[in-house]
C-alpha positions in Angstrom: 7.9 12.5 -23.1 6.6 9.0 -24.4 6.4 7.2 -21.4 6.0 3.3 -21.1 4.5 2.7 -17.5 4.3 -1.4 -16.8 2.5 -3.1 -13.8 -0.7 -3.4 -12.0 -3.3 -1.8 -13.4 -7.2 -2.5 -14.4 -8.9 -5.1 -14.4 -6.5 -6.2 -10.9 -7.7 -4.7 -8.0 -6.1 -3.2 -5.2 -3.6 -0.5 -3.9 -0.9 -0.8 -6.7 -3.2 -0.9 -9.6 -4.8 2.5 -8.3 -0.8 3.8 -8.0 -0.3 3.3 -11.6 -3.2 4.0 -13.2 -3.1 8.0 -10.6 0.4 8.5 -12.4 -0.3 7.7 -15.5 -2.7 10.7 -15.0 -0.6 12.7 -13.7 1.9 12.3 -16.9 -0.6 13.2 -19.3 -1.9 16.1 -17.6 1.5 16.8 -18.4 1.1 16.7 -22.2 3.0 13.2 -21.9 2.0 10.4 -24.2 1.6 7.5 -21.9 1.0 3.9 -22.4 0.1 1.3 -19.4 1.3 -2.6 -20.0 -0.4 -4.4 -17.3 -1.0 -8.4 -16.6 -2.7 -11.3 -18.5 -1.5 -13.2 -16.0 -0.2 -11.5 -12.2 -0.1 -14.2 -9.9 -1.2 -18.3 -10.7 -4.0 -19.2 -8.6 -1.7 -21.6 -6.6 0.3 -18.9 -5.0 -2.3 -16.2 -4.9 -4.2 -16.2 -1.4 -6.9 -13.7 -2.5 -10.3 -15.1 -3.4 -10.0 -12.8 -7.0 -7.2 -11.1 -8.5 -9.2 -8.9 -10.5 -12.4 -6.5 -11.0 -15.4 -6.5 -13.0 -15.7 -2.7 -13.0 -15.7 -1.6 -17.1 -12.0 -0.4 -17.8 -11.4 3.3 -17.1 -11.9 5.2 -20.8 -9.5 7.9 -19.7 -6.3 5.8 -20.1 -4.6 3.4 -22.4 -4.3 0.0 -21.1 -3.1 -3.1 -22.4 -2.8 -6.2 -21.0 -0.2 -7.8 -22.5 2.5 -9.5 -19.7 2.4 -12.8 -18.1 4.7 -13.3 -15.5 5.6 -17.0 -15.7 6.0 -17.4 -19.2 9.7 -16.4 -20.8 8.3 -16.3 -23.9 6.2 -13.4 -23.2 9.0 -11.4 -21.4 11.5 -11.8 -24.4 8.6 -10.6 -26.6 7.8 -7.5 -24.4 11.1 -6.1 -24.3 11.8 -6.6 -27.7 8.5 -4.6 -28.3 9.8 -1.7 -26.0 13.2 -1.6 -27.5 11.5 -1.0 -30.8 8.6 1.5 -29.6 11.0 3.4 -28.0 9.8 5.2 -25.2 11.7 7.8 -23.1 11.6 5.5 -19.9 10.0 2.9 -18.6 8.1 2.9 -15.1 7.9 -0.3 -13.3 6.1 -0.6 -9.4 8.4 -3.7 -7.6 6.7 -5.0 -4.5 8.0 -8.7 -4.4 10.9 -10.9 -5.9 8.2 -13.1 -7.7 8.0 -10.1 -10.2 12.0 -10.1 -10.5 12.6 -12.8 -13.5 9.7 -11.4 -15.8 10.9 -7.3 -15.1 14.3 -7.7 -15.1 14.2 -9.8 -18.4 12.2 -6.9 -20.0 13.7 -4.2 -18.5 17.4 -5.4 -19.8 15.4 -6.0 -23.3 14.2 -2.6 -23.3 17.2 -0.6 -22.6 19.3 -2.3 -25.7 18.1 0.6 -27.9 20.6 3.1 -26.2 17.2 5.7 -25.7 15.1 4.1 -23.4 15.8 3.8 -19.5 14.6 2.2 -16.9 13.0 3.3 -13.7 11.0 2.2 -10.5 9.3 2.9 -7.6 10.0 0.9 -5.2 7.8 -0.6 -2.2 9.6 -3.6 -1.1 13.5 -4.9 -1.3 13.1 -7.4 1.2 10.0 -9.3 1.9 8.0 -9.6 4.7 7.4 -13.4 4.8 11.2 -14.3 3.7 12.1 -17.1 0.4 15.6 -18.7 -0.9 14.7 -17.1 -3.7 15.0 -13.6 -2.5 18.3 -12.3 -2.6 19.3 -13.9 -6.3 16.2 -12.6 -7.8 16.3 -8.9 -6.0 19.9 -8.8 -7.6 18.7 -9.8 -10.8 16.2 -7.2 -11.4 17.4 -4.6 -9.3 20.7 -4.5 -11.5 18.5 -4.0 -14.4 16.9 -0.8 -13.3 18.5 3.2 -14.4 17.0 4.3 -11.4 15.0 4.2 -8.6 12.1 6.1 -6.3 11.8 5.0 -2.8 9.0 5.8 -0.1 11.1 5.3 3.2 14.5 5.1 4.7 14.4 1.4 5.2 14.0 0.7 1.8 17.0 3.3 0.9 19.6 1.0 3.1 18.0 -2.4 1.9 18.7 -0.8 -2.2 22.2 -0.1 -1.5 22.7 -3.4 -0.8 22.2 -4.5 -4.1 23.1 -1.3 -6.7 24.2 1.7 -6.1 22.3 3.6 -9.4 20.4 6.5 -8.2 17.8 6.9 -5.9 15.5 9.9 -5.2 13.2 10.0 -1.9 9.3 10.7 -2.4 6.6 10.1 0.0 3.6 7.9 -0.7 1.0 10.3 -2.3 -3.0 10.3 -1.0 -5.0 7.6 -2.6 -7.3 10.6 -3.5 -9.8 8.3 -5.5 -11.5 7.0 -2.9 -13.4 10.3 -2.5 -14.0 12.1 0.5 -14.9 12.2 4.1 -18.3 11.5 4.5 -20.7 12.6 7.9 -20.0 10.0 10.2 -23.8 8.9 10.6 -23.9 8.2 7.0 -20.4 5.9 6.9 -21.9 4.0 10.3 -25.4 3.6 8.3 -23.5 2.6 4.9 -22.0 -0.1 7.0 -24.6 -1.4 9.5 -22.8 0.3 12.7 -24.3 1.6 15.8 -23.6 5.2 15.7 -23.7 4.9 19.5 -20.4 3.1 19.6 -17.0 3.8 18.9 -14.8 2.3 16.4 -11.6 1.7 15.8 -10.0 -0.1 12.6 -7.7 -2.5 11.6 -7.8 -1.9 7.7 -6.1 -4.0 4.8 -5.3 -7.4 3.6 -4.5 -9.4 6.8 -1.0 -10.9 6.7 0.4 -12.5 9.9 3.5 -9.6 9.9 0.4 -7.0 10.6 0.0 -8.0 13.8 -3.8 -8.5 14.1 -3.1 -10.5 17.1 -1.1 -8.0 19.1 -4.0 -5.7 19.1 -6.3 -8.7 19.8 -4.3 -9.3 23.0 -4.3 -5.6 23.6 -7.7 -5.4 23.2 -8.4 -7.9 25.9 -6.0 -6.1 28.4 -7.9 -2.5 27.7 -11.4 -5.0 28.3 -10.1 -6.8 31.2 -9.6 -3.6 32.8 -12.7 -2.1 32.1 -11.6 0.4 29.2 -13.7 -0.3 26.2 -17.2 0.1 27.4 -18.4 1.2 24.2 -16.0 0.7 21.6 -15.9 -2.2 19.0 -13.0 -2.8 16.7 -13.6 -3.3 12.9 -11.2 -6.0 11.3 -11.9 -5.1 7.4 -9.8 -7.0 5.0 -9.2 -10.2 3.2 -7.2 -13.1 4.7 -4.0 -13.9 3.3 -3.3 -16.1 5.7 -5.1 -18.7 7.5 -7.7 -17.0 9.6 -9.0 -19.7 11.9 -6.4 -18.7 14.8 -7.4 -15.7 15.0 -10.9 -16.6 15.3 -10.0 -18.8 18.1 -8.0 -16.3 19.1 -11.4 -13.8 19.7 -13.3 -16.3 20.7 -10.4 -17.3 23.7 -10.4 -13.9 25.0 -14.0 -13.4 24.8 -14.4 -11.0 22.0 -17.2 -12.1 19.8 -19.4 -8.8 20.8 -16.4 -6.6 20.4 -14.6 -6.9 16.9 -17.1 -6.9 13.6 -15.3 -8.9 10.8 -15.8 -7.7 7.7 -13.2 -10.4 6.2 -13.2 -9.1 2.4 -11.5 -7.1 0.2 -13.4 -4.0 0.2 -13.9 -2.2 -3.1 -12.9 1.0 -3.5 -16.9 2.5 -3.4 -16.8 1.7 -0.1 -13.2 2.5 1.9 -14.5 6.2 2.6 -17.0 4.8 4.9 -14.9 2.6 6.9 -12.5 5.6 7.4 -15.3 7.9 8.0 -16.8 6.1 10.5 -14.0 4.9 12.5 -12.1 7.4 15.5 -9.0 5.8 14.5 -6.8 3.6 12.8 -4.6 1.0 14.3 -1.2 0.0 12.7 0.1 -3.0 14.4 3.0 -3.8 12.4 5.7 -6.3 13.3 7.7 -5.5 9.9 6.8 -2.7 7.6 8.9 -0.7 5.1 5.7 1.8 4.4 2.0 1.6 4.2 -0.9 2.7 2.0 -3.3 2.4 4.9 -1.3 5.9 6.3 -2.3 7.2 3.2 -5.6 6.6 3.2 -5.9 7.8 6.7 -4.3 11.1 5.8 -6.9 11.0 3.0 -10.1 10.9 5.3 -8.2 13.0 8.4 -8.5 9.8 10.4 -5.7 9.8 13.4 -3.6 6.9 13.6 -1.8 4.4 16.1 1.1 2.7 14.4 4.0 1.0 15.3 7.6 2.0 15.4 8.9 -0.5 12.8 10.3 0.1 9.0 9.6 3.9 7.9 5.5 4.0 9.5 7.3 6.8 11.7 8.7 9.2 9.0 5.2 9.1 7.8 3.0 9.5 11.1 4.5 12.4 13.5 4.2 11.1 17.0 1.8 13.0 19.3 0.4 15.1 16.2 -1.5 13.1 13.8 -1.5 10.0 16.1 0.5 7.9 18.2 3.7 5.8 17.5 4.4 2.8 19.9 6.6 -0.5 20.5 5.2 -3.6 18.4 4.0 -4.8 22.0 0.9 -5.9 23.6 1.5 -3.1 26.0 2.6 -0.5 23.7 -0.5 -1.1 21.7 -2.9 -1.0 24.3 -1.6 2.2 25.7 -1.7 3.7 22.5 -5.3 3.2 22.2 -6.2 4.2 25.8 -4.0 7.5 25.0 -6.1 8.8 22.3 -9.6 8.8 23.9 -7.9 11.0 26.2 -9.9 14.4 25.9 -9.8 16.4 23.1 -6.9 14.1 21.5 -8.7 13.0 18.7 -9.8 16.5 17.5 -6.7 17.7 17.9 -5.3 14.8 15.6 -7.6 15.4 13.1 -7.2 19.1 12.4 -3.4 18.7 12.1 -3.8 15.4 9.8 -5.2 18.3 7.2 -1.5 20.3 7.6 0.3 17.6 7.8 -1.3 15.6 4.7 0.0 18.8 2.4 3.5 16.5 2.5 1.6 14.0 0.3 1.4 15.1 -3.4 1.2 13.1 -6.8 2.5 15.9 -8.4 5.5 16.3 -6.4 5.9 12.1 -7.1 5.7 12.6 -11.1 7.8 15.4 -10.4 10.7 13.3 -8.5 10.3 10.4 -11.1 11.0 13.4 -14.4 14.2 14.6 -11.9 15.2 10.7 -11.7 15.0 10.7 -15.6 16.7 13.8 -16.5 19.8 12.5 -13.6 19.9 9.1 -15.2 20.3 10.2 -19.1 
């Protein structure tokens, strides 16, 4: 098939980029010919909370990239489509994550399909938004109208959907994010990162957004502390603010944590997640909101057990009381959760079933769903 696949992708950074770019793989391995349109302009620096949108890594030499969209400029999305409805391509893949993106894809997307050939697919993170906008609803049913058809990673964003179309829509679990190596010895990771390997660790891992609920496992941490339960374990916060991070700061330094969480505030390249998983007994999930998360995935990657919440579809993903532990979005749930799993032998026994249970998780089976969602949409 000629395949058209449009979104993040190198030089941005992060999560969705890595998606897009492991797909497009996939496909060609295939024997598909595959082309990826990606940004010259993502996000304007006014509404971008990030301290860089992008990479200075040399592009990869495997792939065909071209950065040709800019997502505030109508101009652009009117050229783009028209280019598509004359190239041609079987379908087109688009990654939708947030309304902003709705204008620019949906233009395009209607563009493209005017040949009668090409159609018009996505996979899906996001309907609704965590942090909600006006905007929302009329731009979701503007692009969302526009698509042929759709992959979706959890339940929640299966009833959200139907809300707005009712074109077809084919279930397929977030894959491993299997480029960022693998587990390392847990001595190296703590010596990579300037850890005690006396202590133990548990993360919080990911962009830090307010709906994450960094502060409900602050708060549990202080219960666990107050009662005398963390002698010896420090929490890792490793991530970038996207939001303003001077509360919880405050927050640390009100409950008297400045010895026991180690900020690494930053996004952390992709050289260096392996360690942060390989050195950590688990990783906590706080969630308020959630639909699904990469950070499950890249816990399955390394075999790291997890503590997540029981909000939006982080349940389908992580089995309670096999691969980790699934609790209330509470202080009390939280900190139960984490005195649970430093019960004996629970760790270990998380770990060896994260490697049966991470089977589930396949970018094959993913490129596979998206060529059934083609053939059911022609």
């Amino acid at each position: 098939m000629k395949i058209t696949i449009l979104g993040p992708a190198h030089p941005y950074r992060g999560g969705l980029a890595s998606i897009m770019e492991t797909m497009a793989r996939v496909f060609q391995r295939r024997g598909d010919k595959v082309s990826i349109l990606t940004f010259t302009l993502q996000y304007p620096s006014l509404l971008f909370p990030g301290k860089s949108q992008t990479v200075s890594t040399p592009p990869p030499d495997d792939l065909s990239i071209v950065r040709c969209v800019n997502t505030v400029n109508p101009w652009n999305w009117w050229r783009i489509g028209r280019r598509l409805r004359r190239e041609r391509p079987d379908f087109v893949l688009l990654k939708y994550w947030t309304p902003f993106m709705a204008p620019c894809f949906g233009t395009i997307a209607r563009l493209a399909r005017r040949n009668g050939h090409t159609r018009v697919l996505c996979q899906i993170d996001n309907v609704e938004p965590h942090e909600h906008h006006l905007i929302d609803k009329p731009f979701n049913r503007y692009f969302l109208r526009s698509v042929d058809g759709f992959i979706y990673m959890s339940e929640q964003v299966h009833r959200e959907l139907t809300a707005y179309t009712d074109a077809p829509a084919l279930f397929s679990p977030h894959p491993l994010f299997e480029h960022f190596g693998s587990r390392v010895g847990r001595s190296e990771a703590c010596i990579r990162l300037g850890l005690d390997p006396a202590s133990d660790y548990l993360l919080f891992f990911g962009l830090i957004r307010d709906y994450k609920g960094l502060d409900l496992l602050l708060d549990a941490w202080a219960k666990l502390r107050r009662e005398g339960r963390m002698e010896g374990k420090k929490l890792i916060v490793a991530g970038e603010f996207y939001t303003p991070k001077e509360r919880y700061l405050q927050q640390i330094a009100d409950s008297g944590l400045q010895d026991d969480v180690i900020l690494h505030d930053r996004f952390i390249p992709d050289a260096e997640v392996k360690y942060y998983f390989s050195a950590a007994d688990c990783v906590v999930q706080p969630y308020k909101t959630a639909t699904q998360s990469g950070v499950t995935q890249i816990a399955y990657q390394f075999c790291t057990p997890m503590i997540v919440t029981a909000v939006g579809g982080l349940a389908e993903i992580v089995p309670d009381s096999r691969v980790g532990y699934v609790y209330p979005p509470s202080v009390e749930g939280v900190a139960d959760a984490i005195e649970r799993i430093y019960r004996p032998g629970i760790l270990e026994q998380f770990r060896e079933n994260c490697i049966e249970e991470r089977k589930r998780f396949s970018w094959e089976e993913m490129c596979s769903r998206i060529t059934e969602l083609y053939r059911l949409v022609q």
